[in-house]
N, C-alpha and C positions, 0 to 999 in steps of 0.2 A: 385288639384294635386300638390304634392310638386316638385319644378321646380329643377329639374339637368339635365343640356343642354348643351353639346357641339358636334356643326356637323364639321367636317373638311374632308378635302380629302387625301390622300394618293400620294405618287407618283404613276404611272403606265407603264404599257407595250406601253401604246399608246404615253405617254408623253415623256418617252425614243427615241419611234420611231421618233416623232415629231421633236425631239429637232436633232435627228441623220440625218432628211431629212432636216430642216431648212435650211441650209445653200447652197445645192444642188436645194430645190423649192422657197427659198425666199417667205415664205409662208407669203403674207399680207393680211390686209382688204383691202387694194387699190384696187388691182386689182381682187377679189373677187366681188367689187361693180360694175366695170368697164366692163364685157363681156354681157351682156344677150342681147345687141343689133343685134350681130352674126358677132359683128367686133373680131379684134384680142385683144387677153391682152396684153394690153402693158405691157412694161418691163421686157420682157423673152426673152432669148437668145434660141439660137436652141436645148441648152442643156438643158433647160426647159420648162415647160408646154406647150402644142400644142393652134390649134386657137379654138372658139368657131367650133365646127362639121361644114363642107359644107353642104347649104341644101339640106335634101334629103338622107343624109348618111346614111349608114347602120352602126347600131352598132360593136363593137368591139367583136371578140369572148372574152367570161370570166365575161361578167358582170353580177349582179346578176340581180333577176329581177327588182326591184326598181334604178337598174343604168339603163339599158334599157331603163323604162319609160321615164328617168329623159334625157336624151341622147336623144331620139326618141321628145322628146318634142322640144327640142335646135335645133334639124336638123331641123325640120317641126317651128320651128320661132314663137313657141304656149307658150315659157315663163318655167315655172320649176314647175314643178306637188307639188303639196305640201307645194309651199313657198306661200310666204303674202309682201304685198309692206311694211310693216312694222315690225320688231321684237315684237311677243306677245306672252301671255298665252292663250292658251285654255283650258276647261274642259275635263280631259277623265275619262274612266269607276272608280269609286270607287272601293277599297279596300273592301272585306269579312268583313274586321274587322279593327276597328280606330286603331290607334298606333302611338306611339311615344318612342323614342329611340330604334327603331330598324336599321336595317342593310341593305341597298342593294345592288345586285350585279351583276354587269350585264355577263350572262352567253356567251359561244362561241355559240349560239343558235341566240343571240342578243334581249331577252329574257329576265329579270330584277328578278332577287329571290331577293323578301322581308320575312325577318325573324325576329322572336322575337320580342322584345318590351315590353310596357306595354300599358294599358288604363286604365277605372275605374272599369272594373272587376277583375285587377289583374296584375300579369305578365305572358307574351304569352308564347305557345309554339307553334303556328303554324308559319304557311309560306305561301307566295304565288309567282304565277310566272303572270306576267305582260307582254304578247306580242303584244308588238309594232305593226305587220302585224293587227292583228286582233284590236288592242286597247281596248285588254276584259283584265281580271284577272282571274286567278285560283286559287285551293288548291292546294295545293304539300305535302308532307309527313310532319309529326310534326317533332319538334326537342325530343330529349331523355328529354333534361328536359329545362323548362321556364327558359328565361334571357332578361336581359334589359341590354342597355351600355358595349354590349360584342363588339367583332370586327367580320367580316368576308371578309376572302381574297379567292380571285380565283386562282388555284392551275395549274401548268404546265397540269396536268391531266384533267382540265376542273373539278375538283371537288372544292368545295365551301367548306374551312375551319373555322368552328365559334369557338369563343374562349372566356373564360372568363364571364366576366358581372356577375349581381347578379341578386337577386329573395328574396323569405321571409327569407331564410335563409344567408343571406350574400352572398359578394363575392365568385364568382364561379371558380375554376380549371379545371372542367371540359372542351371537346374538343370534338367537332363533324363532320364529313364530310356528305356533302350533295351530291348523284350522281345523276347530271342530266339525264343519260341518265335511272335510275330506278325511280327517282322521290324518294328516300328516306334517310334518314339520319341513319348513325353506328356511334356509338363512336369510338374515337384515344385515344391515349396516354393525360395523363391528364398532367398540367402544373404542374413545380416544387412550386410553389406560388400562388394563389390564388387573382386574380387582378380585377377589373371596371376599367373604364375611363382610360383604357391603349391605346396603340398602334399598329398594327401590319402592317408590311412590308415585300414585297416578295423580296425577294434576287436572283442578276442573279445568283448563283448558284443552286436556286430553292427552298432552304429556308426559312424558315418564320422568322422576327426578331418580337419578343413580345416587348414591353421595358415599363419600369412605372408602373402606374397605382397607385389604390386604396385597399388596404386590407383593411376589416372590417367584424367583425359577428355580426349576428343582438343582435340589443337591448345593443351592448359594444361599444366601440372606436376603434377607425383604424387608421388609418397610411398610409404614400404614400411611394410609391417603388421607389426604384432608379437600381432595378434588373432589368435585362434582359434575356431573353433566346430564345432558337433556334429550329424551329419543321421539323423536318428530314421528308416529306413526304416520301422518300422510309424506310423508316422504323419507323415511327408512333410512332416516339415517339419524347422528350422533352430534351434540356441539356441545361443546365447553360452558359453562357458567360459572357464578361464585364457586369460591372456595370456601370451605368453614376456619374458621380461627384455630381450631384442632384437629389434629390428624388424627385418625379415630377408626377402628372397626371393632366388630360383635355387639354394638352401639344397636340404640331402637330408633326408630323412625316412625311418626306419628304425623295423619294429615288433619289438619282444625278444621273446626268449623267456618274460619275466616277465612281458607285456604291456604294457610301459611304452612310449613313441615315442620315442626316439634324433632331434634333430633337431642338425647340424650346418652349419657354416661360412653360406657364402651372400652375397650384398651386403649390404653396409652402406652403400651410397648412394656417392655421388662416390668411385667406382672406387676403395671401400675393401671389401677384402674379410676376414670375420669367419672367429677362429676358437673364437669360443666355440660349446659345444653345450650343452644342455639334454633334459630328460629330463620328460616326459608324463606324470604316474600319472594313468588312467580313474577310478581308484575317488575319489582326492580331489578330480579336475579341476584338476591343479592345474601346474605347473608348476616344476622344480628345476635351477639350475646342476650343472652337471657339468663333469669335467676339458673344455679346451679343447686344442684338436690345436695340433699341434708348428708348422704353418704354415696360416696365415686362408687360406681357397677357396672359391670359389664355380664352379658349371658343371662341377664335379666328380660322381662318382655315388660311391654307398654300397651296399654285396651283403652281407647277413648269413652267414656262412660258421655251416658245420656245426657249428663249435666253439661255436656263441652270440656269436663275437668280430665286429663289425664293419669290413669294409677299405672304407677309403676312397682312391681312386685320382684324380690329373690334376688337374685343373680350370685357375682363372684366379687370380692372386695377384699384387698390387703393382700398381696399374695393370693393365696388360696383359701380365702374363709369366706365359707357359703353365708347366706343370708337369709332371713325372714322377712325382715322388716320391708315395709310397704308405704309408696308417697304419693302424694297428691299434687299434679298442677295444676293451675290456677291461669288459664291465658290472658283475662281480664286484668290481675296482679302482678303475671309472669313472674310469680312466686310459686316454691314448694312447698308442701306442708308434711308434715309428718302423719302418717294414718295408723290404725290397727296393724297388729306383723301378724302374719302367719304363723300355725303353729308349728310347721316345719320350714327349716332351711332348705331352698333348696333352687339351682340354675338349672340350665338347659329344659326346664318345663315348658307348657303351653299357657296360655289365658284367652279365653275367648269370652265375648261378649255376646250374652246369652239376652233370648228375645225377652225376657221380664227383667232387663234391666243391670240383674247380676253378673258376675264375671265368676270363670270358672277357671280354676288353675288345677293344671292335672300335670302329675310325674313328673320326672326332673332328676336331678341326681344330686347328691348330698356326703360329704366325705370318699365314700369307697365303693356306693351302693346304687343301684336307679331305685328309686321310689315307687310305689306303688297308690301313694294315696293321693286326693286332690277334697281340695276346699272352696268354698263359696264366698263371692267378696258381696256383702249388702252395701250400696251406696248411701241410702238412706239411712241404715245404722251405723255407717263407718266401720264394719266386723268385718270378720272371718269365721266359719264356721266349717265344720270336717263334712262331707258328701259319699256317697259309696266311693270306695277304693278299684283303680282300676283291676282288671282279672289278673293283667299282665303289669311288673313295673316295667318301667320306660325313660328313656329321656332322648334328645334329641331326636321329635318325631316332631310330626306337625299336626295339627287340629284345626276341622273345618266345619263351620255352623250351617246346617243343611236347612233347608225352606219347612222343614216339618219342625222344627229347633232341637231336634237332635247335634250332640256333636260327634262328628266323627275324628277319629285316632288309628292313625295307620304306621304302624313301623317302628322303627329307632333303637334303644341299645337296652339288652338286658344280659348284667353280664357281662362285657366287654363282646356278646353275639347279638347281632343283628337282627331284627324280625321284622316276618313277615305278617305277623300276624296283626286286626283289626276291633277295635270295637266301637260301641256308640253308646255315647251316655243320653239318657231323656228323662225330661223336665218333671217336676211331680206333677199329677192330676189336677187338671184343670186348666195348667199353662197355653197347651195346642188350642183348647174351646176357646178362650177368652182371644189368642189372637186372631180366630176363625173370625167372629166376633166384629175384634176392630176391622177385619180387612174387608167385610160387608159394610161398615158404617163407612172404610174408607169408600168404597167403590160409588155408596148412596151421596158418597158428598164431594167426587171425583178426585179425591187424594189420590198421591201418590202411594201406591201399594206398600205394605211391610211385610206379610207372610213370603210373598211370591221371591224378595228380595234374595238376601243371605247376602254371604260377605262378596263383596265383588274378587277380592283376589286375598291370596293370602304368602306372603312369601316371607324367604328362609337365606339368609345367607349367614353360615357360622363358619 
């Protein structure tokens, strides 16, 4: 299979939230590791997080059931239902059907919609939904028509936006929503341009920004975008905005905490890879240079860490030389900085942003090979460190942070062969209790929830 790979992450609803409690829960690993004995956590003030439960407690009204158990175990001094004294991968249920370059997203259900793709039959148009409670897989409605390397965002409405990507006939314009609660897909209003390997970001205004990407029809030549545009969910359709100062796809896309979009590195055509970024403001439409990172990348991914700072991790640079090295921005400075590398090279991986704070980079591929292993980024110590190895290597798959902080890994390339296969990594002991935890002191002091959250959407366009 000819290899076009890039997995990256998005900003999100949950990362917003995060980033807006941070400073109120002092959200560490420290003290995430530190309770499960049924002592107190240290380093919290009265203003934040309570003690591990008295024994014997009765749970809190509001919790769902998986916080219950998890509570109910802490009181009774039984340990946390579902952790492991160590961070690992397990196996769960397989995929319907192998894929690679499609889309996941995790629904308000808690619920994971996997869409499109390709294998070696072709390119997909089905879907599936993945629940977490039961750890089966299902069908769900087809899409209108097959795509690979589209995007898909989770909409105010709880409906699932897929966009773009191509199939036999080139780059696609088309646009589709997906309604959870019928289980079936209608088309929207289709794109002004025609794009792959774009980007797409939900706007606090409720908006969708598209930006970049790849035009091309089959069998001709194409060209990369430096267009953007805006999808009006209450009225289903598409308009033109700024354009960015570079034409750009396989590029990351980042939403701040000011609301602005952080768009970095990406192709720049004949295997030249950009390191300028640029910065989005909604309110003007408008488009502004920003610091450019220490080294041009592209098939790289971007995770907004709790600080508000952005890490950018791997990708593809000079040609075809993978990467380690890892950056830091700074939207206060709109500077980069240079971080700890990784100890492997490696693009088309994942990064997700793990509920104590950490990021988690899994699989990827590296000269000749998919990878098998993934590492832990600490923000507080600027590191990297090695984590269990996934069961399967992998690259161009996506990763979805599930409401219990497991992550899920579904699909992508082993081998130049497709898979169907799934697994879940989870947190070490202790992690699940401690955010049971905050989400009682959240609920006792009417905050905005963080267990219940997870990422609002997660998408893919390589």
């Amino acid at each position: 299979m000819k290899r076009k790979a890039n997995s990256y992450l998005h900003a999100s609803a949950l990362q917003v939230t995060l980033v807006s409690l941070s400073a109120a829960l002092t959200l560490t690993a420290t003290p995430a590791r530190n309770q499960l004995s049924g002592h107190a956590i240290g380093g919290f003030s009265t203003s934040q997080p309570p003690m591990v439960p008295e024994e014997n407690a009765t749970p809190p009204v509001g919790l769902k059931p998986a916080e219950q158990e998890a509570w109910l175990m802490m009181a009774h001094r039984q340990g946390t239902p579902g952790s492991v004294d160590d961070p690992s991968w397990t196996e769960t249920d397989s995929m319907s059907t192998a894929r690679t370059g499609h889309t996941a997203t995790l629904l308000p259900s808690g619920q994971v919609l996997v869409a499109g793709g390709q294998n070696g039959n072709g390119f997909l148009n089905s879907a599936e939904l993945y629940d977490p409670a039961r750890g089966r897989w299902m069908g769900t409605g087809r899409l209108g028509t097959a795509r690979v390397r589209h995007s898909a965002t989770l909409l105010a409405s709880g409906q699932v936006l897929v966009v773009g990507g191509s199939n036999d006939d080139g780059a696609l314009s088309s646009a589709e929503l997906y309604d959870p609660a019928t289980r079936t897909w209608t088309a929207t209003g289709s794109l002004g341009l025609a794009r792959e390997s774009h980007t797409a970001t939900p706007l606090p205004n409720g908006q969708v920004l598209v930006a970049g990407g790849h035009l091309f029809v089959s069998g001709h030549g194409g060209h990369r975008l430096s267009s953007a545009e805006l999808y009006d969910p209450a009225a289903g359709t598409w308009t033109t905005t700024g354009s960015m100062a570079d034409a750009r796809f396989q590029h990351t896309a980042t939403l701040l905490p000011n609301g602005q979009v952080l768009v970095a590195g990406g192709s720049g055509g004949n295997r030249f890879w950009l390191s300028s970024a640029e910065l989005y403001d909604p309110t003007l439409g408008a488009w502004t240079v920003t610091g450019s990172m220490v080294i041009g990348r592209g098939q790289h991914t971007a995770t907004l860490l709790l600080s508000g700072q952005v890490l950018v991790a791997g990708g593809v640079a000079r040609a075809v030389h993978y990467l380690s090295s890892a950056e830091l921005y700074d939207p206060v400075a709109g500077m980069w900085t240079a971080t700890d590398s990784m100890a492997v090279e490696r693009s088309d991986h994942t990064a997700t942003l793990l509920l104590n704070g950490q990021v988690l980079a899994a699989g990827g591929f590296n000269q000749s090979h998919s990878l098998n292993g993934a590492e832990l980024y600490d923000p507080d110590a600027g590191t990297w460190s090695a984590t269990s190895n996934l069961n399967a290597a992998r690259f161009d798959h996506p990763a979805t942070l599930l409401p219990s902080g497991q992550v899920l890994v579904a699909g992508g390339v082993l081998n130049g062969i497709p898979l169907p296969t799934a697994e879940l990594y989870s947190l070490a002991n202790g992690s699940l209790a401690y955010l049971v935890l905050v989400r009682c002191w959240q609920m006792s002091r009417h905050l905005p929830t963080l267990v219940q959250s997870g990422f609002a959407h997660q998408t893919q366009g390589k």
